[in-house]
PyMOL CGO cylinders between C-alpha atoms (Angstrom):
from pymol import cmd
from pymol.cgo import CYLINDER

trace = [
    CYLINDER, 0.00, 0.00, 0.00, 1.21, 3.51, -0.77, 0.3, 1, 1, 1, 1, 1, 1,
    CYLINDER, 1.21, 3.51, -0.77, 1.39, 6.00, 2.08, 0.3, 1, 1, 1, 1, 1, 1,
    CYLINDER, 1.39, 6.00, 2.08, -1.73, 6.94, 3.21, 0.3, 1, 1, 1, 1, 1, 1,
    CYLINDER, -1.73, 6.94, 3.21, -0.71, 11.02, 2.69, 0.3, 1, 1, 1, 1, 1, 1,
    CYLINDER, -0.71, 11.02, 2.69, 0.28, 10.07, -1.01, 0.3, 1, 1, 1, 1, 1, 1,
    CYLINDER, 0.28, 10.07, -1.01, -2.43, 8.50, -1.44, 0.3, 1, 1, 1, 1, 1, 1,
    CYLINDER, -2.43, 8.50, -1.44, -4.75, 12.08, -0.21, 0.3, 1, 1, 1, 1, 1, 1,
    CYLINDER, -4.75, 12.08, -0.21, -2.60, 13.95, -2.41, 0.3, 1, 1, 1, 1, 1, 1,
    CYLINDER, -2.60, 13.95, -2.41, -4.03, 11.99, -6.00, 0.3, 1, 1, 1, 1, 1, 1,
    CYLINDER, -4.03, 11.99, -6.00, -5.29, 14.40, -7.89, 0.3, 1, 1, 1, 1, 1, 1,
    CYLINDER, -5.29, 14.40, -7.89, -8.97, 14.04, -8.95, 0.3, 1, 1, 1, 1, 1, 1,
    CYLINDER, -8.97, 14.04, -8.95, -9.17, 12.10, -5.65, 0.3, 1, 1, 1, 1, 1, 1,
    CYLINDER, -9.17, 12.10, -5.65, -12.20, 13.38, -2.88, 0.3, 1, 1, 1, 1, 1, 1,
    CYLINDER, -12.20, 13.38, -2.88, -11.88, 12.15, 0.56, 0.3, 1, 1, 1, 1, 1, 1,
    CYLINDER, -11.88, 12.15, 0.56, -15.78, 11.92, 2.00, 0.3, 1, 1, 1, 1, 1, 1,
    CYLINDER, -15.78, 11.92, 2.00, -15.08, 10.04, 5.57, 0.3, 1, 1, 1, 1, 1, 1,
    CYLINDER, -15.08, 10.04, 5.57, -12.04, 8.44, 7.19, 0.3, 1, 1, 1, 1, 1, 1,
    CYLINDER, -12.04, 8.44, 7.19, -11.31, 6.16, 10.10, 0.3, 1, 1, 1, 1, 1, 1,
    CYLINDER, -11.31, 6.16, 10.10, -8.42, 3.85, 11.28, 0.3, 1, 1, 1, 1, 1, 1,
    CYLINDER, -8.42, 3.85, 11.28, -8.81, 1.22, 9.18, 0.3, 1, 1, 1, 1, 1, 1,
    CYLINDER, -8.81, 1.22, 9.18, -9.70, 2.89, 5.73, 0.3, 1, 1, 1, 1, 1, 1,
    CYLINDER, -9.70, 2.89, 5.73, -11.53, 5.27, 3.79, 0.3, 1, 1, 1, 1, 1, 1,
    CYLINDER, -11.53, 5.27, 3.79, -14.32, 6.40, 1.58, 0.3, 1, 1, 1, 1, 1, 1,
    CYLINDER, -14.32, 6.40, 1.58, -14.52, 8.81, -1.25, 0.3, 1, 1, 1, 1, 1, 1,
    CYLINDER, -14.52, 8.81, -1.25, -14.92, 9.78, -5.15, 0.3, 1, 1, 1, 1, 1, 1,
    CYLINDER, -14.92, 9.78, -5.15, -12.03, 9.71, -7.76, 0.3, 1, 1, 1, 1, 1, 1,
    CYLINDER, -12.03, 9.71, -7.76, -12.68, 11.45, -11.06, 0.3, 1, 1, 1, 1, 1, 1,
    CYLINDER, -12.68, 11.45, -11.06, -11.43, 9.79, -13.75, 0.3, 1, 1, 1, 1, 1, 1,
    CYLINDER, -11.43, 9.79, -13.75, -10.67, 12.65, -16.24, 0.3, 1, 1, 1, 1, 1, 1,
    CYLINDER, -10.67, 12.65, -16.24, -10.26, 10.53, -19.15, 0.3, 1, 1, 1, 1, 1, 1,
    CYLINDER, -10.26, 10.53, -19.15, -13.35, 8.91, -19.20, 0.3, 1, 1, 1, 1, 1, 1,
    CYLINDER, -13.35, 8.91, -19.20, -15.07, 11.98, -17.14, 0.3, 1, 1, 1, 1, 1, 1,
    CYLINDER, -15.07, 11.98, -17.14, -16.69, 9.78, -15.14, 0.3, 1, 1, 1, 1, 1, 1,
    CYLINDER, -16.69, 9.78, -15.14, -16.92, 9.38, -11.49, 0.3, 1, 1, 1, 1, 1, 1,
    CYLINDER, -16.92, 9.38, -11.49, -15.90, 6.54, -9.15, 0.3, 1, 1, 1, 1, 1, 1,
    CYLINDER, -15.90, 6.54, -9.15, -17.03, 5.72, -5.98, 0.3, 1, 1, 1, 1, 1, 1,
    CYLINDER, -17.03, 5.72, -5.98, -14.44, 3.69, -3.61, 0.3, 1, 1, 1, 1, 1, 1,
    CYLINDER, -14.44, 3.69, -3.61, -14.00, 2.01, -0.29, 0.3, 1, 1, 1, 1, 1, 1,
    CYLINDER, -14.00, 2.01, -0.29, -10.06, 1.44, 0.42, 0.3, 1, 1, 1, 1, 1, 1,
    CYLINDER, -10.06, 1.44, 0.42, -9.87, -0.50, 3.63, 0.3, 1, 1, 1, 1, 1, 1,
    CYLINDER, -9.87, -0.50, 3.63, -6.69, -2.16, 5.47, 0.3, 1, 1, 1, 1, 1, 1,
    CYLINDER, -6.69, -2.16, 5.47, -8.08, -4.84, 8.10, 0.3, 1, 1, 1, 1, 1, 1,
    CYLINDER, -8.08, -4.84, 8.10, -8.26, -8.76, 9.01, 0.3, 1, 1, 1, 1, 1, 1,
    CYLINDER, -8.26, -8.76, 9.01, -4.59, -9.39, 7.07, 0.3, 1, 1, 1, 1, 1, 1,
    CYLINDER, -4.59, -9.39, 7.07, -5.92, -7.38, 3.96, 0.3, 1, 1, 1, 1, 1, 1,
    CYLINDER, -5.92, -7.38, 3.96, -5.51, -4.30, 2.04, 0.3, 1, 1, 1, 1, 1, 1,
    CYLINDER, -5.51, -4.30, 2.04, -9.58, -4.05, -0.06, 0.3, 1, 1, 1, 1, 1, 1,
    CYLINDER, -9.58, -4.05, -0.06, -10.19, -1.42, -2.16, 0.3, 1, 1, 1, 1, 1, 1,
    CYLINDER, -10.19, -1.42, -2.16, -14.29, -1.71, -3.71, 0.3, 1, 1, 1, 1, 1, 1,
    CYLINDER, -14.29, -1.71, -3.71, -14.21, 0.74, -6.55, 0.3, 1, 1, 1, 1, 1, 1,
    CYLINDER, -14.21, 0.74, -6.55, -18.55, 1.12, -8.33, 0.3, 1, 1, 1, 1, 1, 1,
    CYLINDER, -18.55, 1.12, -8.33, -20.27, 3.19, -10.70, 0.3, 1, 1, 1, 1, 1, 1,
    CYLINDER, -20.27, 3.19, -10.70, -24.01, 3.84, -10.66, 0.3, 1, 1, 1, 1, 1, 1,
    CYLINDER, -24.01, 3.84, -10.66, -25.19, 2.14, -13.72, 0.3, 1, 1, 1, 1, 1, 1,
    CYLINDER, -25.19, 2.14, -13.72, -21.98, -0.18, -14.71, 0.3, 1, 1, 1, 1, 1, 1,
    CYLINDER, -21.98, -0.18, -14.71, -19.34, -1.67, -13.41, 0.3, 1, 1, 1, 1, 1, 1,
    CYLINDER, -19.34, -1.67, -13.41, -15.70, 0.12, -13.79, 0.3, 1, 1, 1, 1, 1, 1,
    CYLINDER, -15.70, 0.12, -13.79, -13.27, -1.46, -16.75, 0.3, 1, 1, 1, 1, 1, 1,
    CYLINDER, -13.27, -1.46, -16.75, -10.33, -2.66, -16.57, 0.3, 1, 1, 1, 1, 1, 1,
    CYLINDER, -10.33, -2.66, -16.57, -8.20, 0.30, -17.71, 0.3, 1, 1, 1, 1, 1, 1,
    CYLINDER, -8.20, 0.30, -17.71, -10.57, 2.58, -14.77, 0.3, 1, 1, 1, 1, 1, 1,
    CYLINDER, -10.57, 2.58, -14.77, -9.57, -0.47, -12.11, 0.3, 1, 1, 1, 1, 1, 1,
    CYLINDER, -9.57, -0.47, -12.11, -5.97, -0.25, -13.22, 0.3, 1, 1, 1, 1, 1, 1,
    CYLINDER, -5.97, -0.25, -13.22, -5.80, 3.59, -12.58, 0.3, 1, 1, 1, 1, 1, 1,
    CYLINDER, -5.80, 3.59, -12.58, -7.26, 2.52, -9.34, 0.3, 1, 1, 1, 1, 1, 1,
    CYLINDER, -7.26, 2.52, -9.34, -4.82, 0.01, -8.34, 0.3, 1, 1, 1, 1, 1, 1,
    CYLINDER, -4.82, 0.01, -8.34, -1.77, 2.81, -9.41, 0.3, 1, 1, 1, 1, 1, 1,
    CYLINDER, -1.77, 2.81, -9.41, -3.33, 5.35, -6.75, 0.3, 1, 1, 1, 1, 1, 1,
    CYLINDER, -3.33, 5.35, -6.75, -3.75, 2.46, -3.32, 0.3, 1, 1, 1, 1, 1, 1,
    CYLINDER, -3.75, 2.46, -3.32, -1.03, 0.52, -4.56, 0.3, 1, 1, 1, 1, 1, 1,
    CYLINDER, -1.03, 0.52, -4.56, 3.05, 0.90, -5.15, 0.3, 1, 1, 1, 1, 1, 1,
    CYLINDER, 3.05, 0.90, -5.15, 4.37, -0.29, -9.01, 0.3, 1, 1, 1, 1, 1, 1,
    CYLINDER, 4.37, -0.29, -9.01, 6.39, -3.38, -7.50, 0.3, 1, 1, 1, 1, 1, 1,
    CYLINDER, 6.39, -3.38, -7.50, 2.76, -4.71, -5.50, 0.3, 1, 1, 1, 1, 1, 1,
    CYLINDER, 2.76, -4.71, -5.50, 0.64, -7.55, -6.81, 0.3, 1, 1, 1, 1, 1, 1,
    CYLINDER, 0.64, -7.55, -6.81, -3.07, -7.02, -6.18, 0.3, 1, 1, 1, 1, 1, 1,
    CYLINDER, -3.07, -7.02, -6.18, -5.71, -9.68, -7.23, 0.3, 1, 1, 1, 1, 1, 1,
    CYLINDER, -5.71, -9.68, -7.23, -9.73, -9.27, -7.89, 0.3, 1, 1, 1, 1, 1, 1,
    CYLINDER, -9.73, -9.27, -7.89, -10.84, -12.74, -7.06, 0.3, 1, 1, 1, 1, 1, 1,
    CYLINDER, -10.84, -12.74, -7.06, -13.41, -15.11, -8.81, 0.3, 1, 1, 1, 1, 1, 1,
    CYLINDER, -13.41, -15.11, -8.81, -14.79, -16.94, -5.88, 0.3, 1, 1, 1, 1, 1, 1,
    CYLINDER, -14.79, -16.94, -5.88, -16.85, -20.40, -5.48, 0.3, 1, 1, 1, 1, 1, 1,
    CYLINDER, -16.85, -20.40, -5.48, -20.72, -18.56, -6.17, 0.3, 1, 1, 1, 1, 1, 1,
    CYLINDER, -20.72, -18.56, -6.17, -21.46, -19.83, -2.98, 0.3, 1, 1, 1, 1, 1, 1,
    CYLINDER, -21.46, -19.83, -2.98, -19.22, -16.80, -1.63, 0.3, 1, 1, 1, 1, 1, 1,
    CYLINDER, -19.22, -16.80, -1.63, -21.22, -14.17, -3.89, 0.3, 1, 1, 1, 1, 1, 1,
    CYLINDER, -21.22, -14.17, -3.89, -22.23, -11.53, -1.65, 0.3, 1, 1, 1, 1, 1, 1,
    CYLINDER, -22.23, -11.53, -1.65, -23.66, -8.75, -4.01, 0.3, 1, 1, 1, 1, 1, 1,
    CYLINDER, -23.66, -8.75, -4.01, -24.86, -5.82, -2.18, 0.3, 1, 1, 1, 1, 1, 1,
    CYLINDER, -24.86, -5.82, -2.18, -23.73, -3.66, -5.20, 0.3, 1, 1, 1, 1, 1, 1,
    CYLINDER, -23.73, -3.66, -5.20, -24.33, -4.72, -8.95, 0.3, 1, 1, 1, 1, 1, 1,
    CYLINDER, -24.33, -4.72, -8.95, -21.61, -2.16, -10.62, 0.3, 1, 1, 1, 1, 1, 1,
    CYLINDER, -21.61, -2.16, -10.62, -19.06, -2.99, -7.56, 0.3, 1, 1, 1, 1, 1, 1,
    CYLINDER, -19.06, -2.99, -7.56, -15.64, -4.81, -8.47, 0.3, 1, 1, 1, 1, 1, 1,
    CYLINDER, -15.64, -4.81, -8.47, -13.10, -5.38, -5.70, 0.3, 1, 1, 1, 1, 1, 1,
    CYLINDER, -13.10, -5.38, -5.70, -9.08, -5.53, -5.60, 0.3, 1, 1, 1, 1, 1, 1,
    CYLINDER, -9.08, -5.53, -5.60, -7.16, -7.44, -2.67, 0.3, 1, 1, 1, 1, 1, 1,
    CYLINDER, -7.16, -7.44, -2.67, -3.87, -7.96, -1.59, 0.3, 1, 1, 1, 1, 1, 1,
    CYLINDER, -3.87, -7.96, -1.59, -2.55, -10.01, 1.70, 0.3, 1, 1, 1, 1, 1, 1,
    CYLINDER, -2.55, -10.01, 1.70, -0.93, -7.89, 3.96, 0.3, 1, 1, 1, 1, 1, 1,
    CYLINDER, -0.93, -7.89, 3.96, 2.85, -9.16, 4.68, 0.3, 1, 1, 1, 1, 1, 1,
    CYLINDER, 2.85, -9.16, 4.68, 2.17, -12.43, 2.75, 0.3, 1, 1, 1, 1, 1, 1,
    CYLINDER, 2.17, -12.43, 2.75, 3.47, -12.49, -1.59, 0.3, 1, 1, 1, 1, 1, 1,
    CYLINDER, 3.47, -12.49, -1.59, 0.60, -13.28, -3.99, 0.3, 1, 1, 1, 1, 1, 1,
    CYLINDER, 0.60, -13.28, -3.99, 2.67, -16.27, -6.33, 0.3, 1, 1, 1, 1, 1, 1,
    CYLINDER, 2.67, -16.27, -6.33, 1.82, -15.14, -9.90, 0.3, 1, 1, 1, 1, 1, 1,
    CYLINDER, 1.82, -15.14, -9.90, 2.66, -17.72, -13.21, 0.3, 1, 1, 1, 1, 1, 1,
    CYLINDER, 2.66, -17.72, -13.21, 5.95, -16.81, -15.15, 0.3, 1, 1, 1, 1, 1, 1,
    CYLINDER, 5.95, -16.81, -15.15, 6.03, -13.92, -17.48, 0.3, 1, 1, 1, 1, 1, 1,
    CYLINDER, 6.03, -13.92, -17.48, 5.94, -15.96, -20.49, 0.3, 1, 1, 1, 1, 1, 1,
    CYLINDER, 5.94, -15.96, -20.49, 2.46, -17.07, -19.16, 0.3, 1, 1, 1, 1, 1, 1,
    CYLINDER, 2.46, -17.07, -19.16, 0.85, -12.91, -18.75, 0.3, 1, 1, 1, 1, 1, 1,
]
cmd.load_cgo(trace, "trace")
């Protein structure tokens, strides 16, 4: 995880309520114009950052730039396909990026990406 002031400091990034163990705001994504909502928490041996839209879910390139703001270059993050028995869908445009804290995520050989 980047440090939490660097992480303030994102430009295009709005700060709505903060606590101990994360926080809640906006980031406006200039390129598409469009507005994301997010929930970057750090809690229970994870670093979670929920990122949603109002009527779709964010792409890939909009949970990329999302990643680069909570996240250093050299960290591996993961948004997980669980069993469906583990769905829990409170939000229909939400997608979700995780990371272990202290612990490496193994990833498959380069030649394999």
């Amino acid at each position: 995880m980047k440090d939490l002031e660097k992480i303030k400091d994102t430009t295009n990034l709005f700060i709505d309520k903060e606590a101990s163990d994360g926080i809640v705001g906006r980031y406006f994504d200039s390129e598409t114009t469009r507005m994301l909502s997010f929930i970057f928490s750090w809690g229970e041996g994870w670093e979670h950052l929920s990122v949603s839209m109002p009527r779709k879910c964010p792409t890939w390139e909009q949970m990329c730039k999302m990643k680069d703001i909570f996240w250093r270059d050299d960290e591996v993050c993961v948004e997980y396909h669980p069993r469906r028995t583990d769905y829990v869908n409170i939000h229909p445009f939400c997608l979700h990026i995780w990371k272990p804290i202290n612990k490496e995520i193994p990833t498959p050989p380069k030649i394999l990406v």
